[in-house]
Every structure is written in structure tokens, then in C-alpha cells.
C-alpha positions in Angstrom: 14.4 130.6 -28.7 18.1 130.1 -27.0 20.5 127.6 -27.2 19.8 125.1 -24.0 22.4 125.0 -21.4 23.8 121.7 -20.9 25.3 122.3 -17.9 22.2 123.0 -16.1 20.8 120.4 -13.3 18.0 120.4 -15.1 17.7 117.4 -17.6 17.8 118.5 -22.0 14.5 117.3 -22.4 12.6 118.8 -19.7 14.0 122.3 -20.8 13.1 121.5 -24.4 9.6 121.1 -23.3 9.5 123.9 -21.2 11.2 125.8 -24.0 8.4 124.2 -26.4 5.4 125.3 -24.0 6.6 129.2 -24.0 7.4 129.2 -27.8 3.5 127.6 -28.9 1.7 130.9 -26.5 2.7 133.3 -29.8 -0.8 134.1 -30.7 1.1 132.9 -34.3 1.0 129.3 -33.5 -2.2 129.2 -31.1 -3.6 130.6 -34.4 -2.8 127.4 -36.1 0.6 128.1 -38.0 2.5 125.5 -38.1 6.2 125.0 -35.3 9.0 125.1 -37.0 10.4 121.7 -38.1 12.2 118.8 -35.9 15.9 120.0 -37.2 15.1 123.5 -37.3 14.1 123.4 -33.6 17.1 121.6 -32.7 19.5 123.9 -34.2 17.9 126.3 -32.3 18.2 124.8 -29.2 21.4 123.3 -29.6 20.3 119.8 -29.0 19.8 116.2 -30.3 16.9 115.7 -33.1 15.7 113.0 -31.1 15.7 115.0 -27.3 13.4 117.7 -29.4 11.1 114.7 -30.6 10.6 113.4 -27.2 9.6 116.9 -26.1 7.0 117.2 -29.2 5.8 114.0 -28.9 5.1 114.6 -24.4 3.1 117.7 -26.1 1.4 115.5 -28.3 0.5 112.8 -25.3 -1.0 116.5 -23.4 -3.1 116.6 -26.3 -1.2 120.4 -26.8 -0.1 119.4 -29.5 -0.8 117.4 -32.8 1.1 116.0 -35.6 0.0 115.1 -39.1 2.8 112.9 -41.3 3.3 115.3 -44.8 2.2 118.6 -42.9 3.7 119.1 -39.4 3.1 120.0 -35.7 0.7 122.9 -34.8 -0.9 123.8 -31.6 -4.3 121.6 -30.7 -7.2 124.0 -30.7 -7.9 124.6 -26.9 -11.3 124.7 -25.4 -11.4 127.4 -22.5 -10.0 126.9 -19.2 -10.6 129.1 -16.0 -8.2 131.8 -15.4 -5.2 131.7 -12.6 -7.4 134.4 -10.7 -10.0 131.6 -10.3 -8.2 128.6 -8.3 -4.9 130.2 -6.4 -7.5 131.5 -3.0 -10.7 130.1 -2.7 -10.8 131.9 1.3 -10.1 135.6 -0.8 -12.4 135.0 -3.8 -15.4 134.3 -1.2 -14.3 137.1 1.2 -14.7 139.2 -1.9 -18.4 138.0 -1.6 -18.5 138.7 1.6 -18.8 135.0 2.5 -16.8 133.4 5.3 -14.6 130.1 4.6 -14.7 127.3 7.2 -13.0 124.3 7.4 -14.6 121.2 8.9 -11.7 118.5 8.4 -8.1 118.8 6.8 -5.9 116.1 6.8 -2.4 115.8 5.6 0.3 113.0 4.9 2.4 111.5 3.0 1.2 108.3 0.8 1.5 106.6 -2.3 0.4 109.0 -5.4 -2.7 107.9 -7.2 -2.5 107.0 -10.5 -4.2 110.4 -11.8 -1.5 112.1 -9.4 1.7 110.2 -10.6 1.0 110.9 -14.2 0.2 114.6 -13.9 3.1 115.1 -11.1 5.1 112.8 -13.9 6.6 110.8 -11.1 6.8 107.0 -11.1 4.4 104.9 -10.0 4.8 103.8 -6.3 6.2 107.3 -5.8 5.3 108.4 -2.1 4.0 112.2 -2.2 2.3 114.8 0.3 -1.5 114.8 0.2 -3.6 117.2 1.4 -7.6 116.6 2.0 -9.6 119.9 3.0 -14.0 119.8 4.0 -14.8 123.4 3.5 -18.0 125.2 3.2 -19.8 127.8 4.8 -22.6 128.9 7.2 -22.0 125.6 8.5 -22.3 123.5 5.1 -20.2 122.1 3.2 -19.5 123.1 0.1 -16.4 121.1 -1.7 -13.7 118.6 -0.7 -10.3 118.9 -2.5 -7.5 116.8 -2.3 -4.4 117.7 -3.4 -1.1 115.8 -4.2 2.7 117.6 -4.2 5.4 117.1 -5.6 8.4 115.5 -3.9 10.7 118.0 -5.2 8.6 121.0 -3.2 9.9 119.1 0.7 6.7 120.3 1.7 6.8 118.3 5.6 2.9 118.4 6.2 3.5 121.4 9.3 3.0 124.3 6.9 -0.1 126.2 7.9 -2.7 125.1 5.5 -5.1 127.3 6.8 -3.2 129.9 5.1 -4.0 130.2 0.9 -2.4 127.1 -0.6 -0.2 128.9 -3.3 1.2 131.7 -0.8 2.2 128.9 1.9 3.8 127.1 -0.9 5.4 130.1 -2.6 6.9 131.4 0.9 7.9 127.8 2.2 9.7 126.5 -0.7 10.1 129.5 -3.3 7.8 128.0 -6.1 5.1 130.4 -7.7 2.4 129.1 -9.0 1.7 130.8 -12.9 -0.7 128.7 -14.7 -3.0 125.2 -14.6 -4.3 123.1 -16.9 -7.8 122.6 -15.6 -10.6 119.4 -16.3 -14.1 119.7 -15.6 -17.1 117.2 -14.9 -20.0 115.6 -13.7 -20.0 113.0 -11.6 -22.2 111.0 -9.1 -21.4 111.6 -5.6 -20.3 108.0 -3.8 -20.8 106.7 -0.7 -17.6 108.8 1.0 -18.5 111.8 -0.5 -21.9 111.9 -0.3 -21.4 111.8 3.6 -18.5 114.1 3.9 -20.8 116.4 1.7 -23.9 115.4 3.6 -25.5 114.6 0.3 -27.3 111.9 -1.1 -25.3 109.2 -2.9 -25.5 109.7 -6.8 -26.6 113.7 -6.3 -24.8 115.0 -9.0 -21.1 117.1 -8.0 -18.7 118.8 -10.1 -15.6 117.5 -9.9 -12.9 119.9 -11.3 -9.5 118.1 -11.2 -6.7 120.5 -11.8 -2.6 120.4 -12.4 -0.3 123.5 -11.3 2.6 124.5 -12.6 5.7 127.0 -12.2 7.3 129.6 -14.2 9.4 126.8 -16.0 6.0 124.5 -16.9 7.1 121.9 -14.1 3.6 120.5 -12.6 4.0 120.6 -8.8 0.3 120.2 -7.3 -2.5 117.9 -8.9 -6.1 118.4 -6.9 -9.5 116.9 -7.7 -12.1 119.0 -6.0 -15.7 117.7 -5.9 -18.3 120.6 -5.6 -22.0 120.4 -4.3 -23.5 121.8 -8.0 -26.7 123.6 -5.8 -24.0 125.1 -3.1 -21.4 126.4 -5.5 -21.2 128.1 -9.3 -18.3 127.9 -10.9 -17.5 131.2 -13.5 -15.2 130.7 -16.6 -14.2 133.8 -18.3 -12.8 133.6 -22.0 -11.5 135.9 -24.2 -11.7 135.2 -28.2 -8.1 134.9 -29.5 -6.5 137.7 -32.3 -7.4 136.8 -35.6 
């Protein structure tokens, strides 16, 4: 790692973490060897003790991270996540199939970020934010609902072409790539808004997959929960067994 640059918009801690996230993917430390120790990381970096603490200790909040007084910080065994092929174009990965996308309702504006949105998106609470709601399906059913929240950093004005795939309009609008996502899933009952948008029964079981995006500096800039019909859709998780 490289000393920080101070005189860089971006604040000390956020590039600590970012620094943090790119130096715990060494197939070393996702192995379970122990990071190198608060003052040695520090020195590194040419920062504070305590701007490197705050960046561990965010990790350790993610649950990336874990800390044991007497031993150290290592990397949190992960359990297998979809790849980035998976989630950036739903329209291409079904086209591959030879299955049409259509969209029955998409709806876009700004409003107050959810809870779930404002701590992903790690804006404060109250923070207005672009949402985007899709209804897609296809052969004239739908399939999944996704609603997605932005960042207010992206200026995304809600006239981009969402028709479009999500991660191209954003990369050509505002410059932002998206390279990786930390991804939830579960099982959940459908309510009584979904279960009619889906044209399901309430309580039929859905998978809801709630996902957060980030760029090539680990700065989350989309958070989406998508609720699936589990009969109209599979969803495919490849995994590869680490080194070692």
C-alpha cells in the first residue's frame, strides 16, 4: 500500500477504507492471515492511528472484518455471493436465453432514503435520494419488482433512459462503473402490495435479493431490493473454492 494523499477531495478515512478493502482481496489474508497491525498500517498510509481504526472498525460493522483482543484483525470468512456477470443486465442475461424482457410499470423520483438505503448508501438519515421502481416479467407475467435507491453524489435527474441496462446508463451519464456488490439473499412472504403487483397470492413465498453496488474506489452508489416470484424465476450462484 501507498502513502494517502492528503490533498485529495476525498476525506482520509474513506481512502483508508477503500485502501483497507483492496489490500484484504490478497488470497493471503482471505486465507485467514492476520492484517498487519494498527501502527504498521498507519505508517503505511501516512495517517493518524486512530483515522486507520475507524476504517477497521467500519470493516468490522460490514461484518468483513473481525477483531479478537491478544490476536488481531483478519478477514471474516465469506459465504458465496453471485458474481458481477449475474446482476449488471437482467434484459442481456435473458436475451441470452432467448427470453424477451418487458416492463409493465417503472417509476422514478426523488424521496427520502429508507432506512436500509441510507445505511448502505452511508448517507444520513432524512437524506433525499433518486429511487427507481421497475415491474418486469415476461410473456406477459411478471416476474420481479426492484427498487433501487442512488446516491446523491451520481446527479442522476430521473430523465435518463431506464429502459436502457441500469449500469451502462449510469456509467455513460455520470462516469461511474460499476465493479463489484455485496449481495443478501432471502425468503420472504409476499404482502399485500406485492402480491398484486406480482399477481400472487399474499404470503406466496418470493425471493427477495437486496443488493449494494459499488465503484472502482469501494464507494456504494446503488442499493436495490428485488423481490422474485421463486416458481417464475431461478436464481444461479457460481463459486469458486479459494487457493489453499
Amino acid at each position: 500500500m501507498s502513502a494517502l494523499n492528503p490533498a485529495d477531495p476525498v476525506p482520509l478515512h474513506v481512502q483508508a477504507e477503500a485502501a483497507l478493502r483492496q489490500l484484504i482481496q490478497a488470497d493471503a489474508y482471505r486465507d485467514g492471515r492476520l492484517l498487519p497491525d494498527e501502527m504498521s498500517l498507519a505508517t503505511q498510509l501516512g495517517i493518524s492511528r486512530g483515522t486507520v481504526r475507524a476504517a477497521i472498525l467500519r470493516l468490522v460493522d460490514e461484518g468483513i472484518l473481525e477483531r479478537r483482543s491478544g490476536v488481531g484483525t483478519r478477514v471474516v470468512s465469506q459465504p458465496a455471493t453471485s458474481a458481477i456477470s449475474a446482476w449488471q443486465s437482467l434484459t442481456r442475461e435473458m436475451t441470452s436465453k432467448g427470453i424477451v424482457v418487458e416492463s409493465y410499470e417503472t417509476g422514478v423520483g426523488k424521496h427520502i432514503a429508507s432506512t436500509a438505503a441510507s445505511q448502505a448508501l452511508r448517507i444520513k438519515a432524512g437524506t433525499f435520494a433518486l429511487r427507481l421502481d421497475r415491474l418486469r416479467g415476461w410473456g406477459n407475467t411478471p416476474v420481479l419488482h426492484s427498487r433501487s435507491w442512488f446516491h446523491p453524489r451520481l446527479k442522476l435527474k430521473g430523465e435518463e433512459d431506464y429502459s436502457k441496462p441500469l449500469y451502462e446508463v449510469i456509467e455513460e451519464t455520470t462516469g461511474v462503473v460499476a465493479y463489484c456488490a455485496r449481495e443478501e439473499l432471502a425468503a420472504v412472504p409476499a404482502d399485500a402490495l406485492m402480491a398484486k403487483k406480482l399477481k400472487v397470492r399474499k404470503g406466496s413465498p418470493l425471493l427477495l435479493r437486496k443488493h449494494t453496488v459499488m465503484d472502482r474506489a469501494q464507494k456504494p452508489f446503488e442499493y436495490a431490493e428485488v423481490h422474485y416470484v421463486s416458481e417464475r424465476y431461478a436464481l444461479t450462484i457460481d463459486s469458486q473454492r479459494s487457493k489453499g
